[in-house]
N, C-alpha and C positions, 0 to 999 in steps of 0.2 A: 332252930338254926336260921339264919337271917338269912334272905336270899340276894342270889350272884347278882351286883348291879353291873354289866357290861357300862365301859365307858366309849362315848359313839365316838372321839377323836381315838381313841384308840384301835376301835373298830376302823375308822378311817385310813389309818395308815397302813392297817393288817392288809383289806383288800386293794387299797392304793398299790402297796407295794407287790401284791400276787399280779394285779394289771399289768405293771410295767415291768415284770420279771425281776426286779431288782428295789430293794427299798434303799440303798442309797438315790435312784432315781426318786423314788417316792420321799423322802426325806427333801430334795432337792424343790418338785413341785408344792409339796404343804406345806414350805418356810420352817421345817425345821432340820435341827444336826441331827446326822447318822446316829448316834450315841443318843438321842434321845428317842428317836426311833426304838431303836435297840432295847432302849428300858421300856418302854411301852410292849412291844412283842411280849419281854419278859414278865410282863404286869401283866397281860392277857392271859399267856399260859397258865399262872399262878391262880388267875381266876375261874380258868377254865380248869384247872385240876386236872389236868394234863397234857400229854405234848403234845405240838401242833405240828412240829416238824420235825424230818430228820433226814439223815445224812443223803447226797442221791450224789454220787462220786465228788468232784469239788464243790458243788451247792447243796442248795436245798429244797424240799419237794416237802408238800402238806402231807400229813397223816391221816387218816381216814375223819381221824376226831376235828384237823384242822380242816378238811373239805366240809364238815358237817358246817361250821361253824362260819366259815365264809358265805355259806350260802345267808344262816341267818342275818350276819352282818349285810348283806348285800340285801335283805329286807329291811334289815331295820335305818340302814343310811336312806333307803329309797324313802320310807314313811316320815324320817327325821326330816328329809330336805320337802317333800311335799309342803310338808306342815310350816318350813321357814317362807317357801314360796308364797304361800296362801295368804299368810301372817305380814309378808309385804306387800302382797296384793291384793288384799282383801276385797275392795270394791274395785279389782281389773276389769272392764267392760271393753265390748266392742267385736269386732268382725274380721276372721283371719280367713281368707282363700290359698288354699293347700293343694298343689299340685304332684302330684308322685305319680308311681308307673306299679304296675296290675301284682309284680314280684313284690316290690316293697310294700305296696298296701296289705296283702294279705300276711306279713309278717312284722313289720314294725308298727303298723296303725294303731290298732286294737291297744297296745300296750300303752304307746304317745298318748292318745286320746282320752284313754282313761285315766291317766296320769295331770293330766291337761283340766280335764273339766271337774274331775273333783277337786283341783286347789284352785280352779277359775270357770264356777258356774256360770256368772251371767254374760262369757263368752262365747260367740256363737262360730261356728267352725264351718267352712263349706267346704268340703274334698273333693278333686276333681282326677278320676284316676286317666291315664292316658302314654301315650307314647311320646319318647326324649322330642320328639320336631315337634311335637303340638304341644307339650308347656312350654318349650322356647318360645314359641308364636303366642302364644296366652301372656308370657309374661311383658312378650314385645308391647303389647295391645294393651297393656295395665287391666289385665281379665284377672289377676293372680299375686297375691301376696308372696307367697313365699313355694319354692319349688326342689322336688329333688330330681335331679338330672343326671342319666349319663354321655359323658363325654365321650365320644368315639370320635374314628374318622379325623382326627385333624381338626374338627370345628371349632371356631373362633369360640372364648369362654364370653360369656355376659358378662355385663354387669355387676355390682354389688354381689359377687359371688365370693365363695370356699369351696377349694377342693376338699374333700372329706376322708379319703379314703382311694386306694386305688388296687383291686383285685385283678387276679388271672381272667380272663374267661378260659371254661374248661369243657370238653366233650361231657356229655350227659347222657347216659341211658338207664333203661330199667334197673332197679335196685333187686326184682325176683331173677334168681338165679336161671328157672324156666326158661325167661323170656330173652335168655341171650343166648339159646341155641339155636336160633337163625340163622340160615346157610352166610347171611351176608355177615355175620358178626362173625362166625368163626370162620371164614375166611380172613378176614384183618388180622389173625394171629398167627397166617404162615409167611416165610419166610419172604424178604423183599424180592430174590431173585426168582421166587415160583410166576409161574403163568400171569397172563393180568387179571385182576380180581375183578369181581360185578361191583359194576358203580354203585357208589356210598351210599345210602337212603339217608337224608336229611330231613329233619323235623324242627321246621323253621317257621317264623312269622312271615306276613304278608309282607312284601314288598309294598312303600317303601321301608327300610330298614337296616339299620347301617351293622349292625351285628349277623344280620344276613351277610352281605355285603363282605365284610369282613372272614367269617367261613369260606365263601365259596372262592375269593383270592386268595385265600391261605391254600386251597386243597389244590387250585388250579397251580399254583408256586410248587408247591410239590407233586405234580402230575400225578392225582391221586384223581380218578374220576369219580365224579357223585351224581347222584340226580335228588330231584324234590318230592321227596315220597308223602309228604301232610304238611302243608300249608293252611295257616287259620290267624287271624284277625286276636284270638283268644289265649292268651298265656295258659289257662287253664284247659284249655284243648292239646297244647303243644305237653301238657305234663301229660296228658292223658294216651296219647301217643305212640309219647316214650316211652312210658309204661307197659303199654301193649308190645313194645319189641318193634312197632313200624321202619325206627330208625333213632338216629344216634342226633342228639340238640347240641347248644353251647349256650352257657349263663354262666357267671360269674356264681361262686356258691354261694350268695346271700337271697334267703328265700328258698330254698329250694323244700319241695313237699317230698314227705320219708318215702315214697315209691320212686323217686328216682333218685341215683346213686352217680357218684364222678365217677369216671371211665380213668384207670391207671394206664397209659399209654406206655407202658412196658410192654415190649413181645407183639407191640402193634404197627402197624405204618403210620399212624394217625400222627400227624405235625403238630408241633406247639401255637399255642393261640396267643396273641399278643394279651396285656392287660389293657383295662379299661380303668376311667375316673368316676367317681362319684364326685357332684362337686352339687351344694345348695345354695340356689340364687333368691334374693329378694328385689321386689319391686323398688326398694327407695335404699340409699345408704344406711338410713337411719329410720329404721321400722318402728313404728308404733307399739308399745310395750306389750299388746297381746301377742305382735308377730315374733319382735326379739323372744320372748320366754317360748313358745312352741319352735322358734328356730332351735333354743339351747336345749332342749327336751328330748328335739330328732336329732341333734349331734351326737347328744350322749348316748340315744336307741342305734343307731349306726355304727360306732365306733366299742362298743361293747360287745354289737350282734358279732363281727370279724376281730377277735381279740390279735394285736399286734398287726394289722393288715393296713 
């Protein structure tokens, strides 16, 4: 029996179209008609020897076999474009300075990087992890090729930038069930009119810090009193923290480590947090071909990690 050859434009549209909820969207970005979309889905199935989807009230929702199957497509496109990358780049050389913040490096890096240097060895990478006002100033200074940055506060955008993405910021605590029977947590859950509660424990970075900043105006608008129960310099202290039950953070949910869980502010006093931007600046308009390709690398790590965000 001759074996199944998946075809990767077909694979393409399958998970193009699960991306944008919609393959008439998906039909729209790959340059082709719906109706050829449609026969392709239909060629997929046929290949795969069984169904991929089916009914979920007016649409449609994958079947266990089509979850199986997007996953592999979404390796085998990753391997297929590597390999195109490579194959136009073969001898890419040169030197790209990378600025990100302590959340995104330990979640998006590792993936970019290795993606990055096996289709372009004899590029050399320098990462520099840090806080939004100190890669602004890096990239002021020409210390920095390329940067990912969030927007808070009003501040003016750079330069040669894109916004990327724009999320909640959201209360954050311990994901163990344990550590939310703290007298202060379960006071947040009675009623607005009961007595006044013990001020909020916040588990926040150092000052300066515009997502500090941001918290404690939000809680003071809503007369909700807090104090600073752990302060630290270390993102990976502020999780550690939380975790322990000290007190309650606020991050956007990209990056976040599986001990700590978003806080559903149902049944709570806890006030809505405004969103924030994600936006990526480069040093010149027109980057040098190892910055452009590590720019479109971390676009497509970013915008996959928050699917529709």
């Amino acid at each position: 029996m001759a074996p199944v050859m998946f075809d990767l434009e077909v694979l393409r549209s399958f998970s193009t179209g699960i991306a944008l909820g919609s393959y008439a969207r998906a039909a729209d970005k790959l340059g082709r008609s719906t109706s050829a979309v449609s026969a392709q889905l239909k060629k997929l199935e046929s290949q795969a020897g069984t169904a991929l989807f089916r009914k979920a009230g007016r649409g449609l929702e994958l079947t266990d076999a089509g979850q199986t199957l997007l996953a592999y497509a979404h390796r085998l496109l990753q391997i297929n474009d590597e390999a195109a990358a490579a194959m136009r780049s073969v001898d890419l050389q040169g030197w790209v300075r990378l600025g990100l913040q302590e959340d995104l490096g330990e979640t998006l890096l590792p993936g970019v990087l290795g993606r990055f240097s096996r289709a372009h060895p004899k590029v050399r990478i320098e990462a520099c992890v840090a806080r939004s006002a100190d890669l602004r100033e890096r990239l002021d200074l020409g210390q920095l090729d390329l940067a990912l940055v969030w927007e808070v506060g009003g501040r003016q955008p750079l330069a040669h930038g894109e916004r990327l993405l724009r999320l909640p910021l959201q209360w954050l605590g311990p994901s163990a069930p344990d550590a939310r029977e703290a007298p202060w947590w379960t006071e947040r859950r009675r009623p607005r009119k009961a007595p006044p509660l013990e001020a909020l424990p916040l588990v926040l970075l150092d000052a300066p810090c515009p997502l500090r900043d941001i918290v404690t105006t939000v809680l003071d608008r809503a007369g909700i009193p807090w104090r600073h129960s752990f302060n630290s310099a270390s993102l990976a202290a502020l999780w550690a923290a939380t975790s322990a039950g000290l007190g309650l953070s606020a991050r956007t949910p990209l990056g976040l480590p599986p001990h700590i869980a978003v806080i559903d502010r149902a049944g709570t006093d806890l006030p809505a947090l405004p969103q924030v931007a994600l936006a990526m600046y480069r040093a010149q308009a027109q980057p040098d071909a190892p910055v452009a390709r590590l720019a479109e690398l971390l676009r497509e790590a970013v915008q996959s990690a928050v699917p529709g965000a």
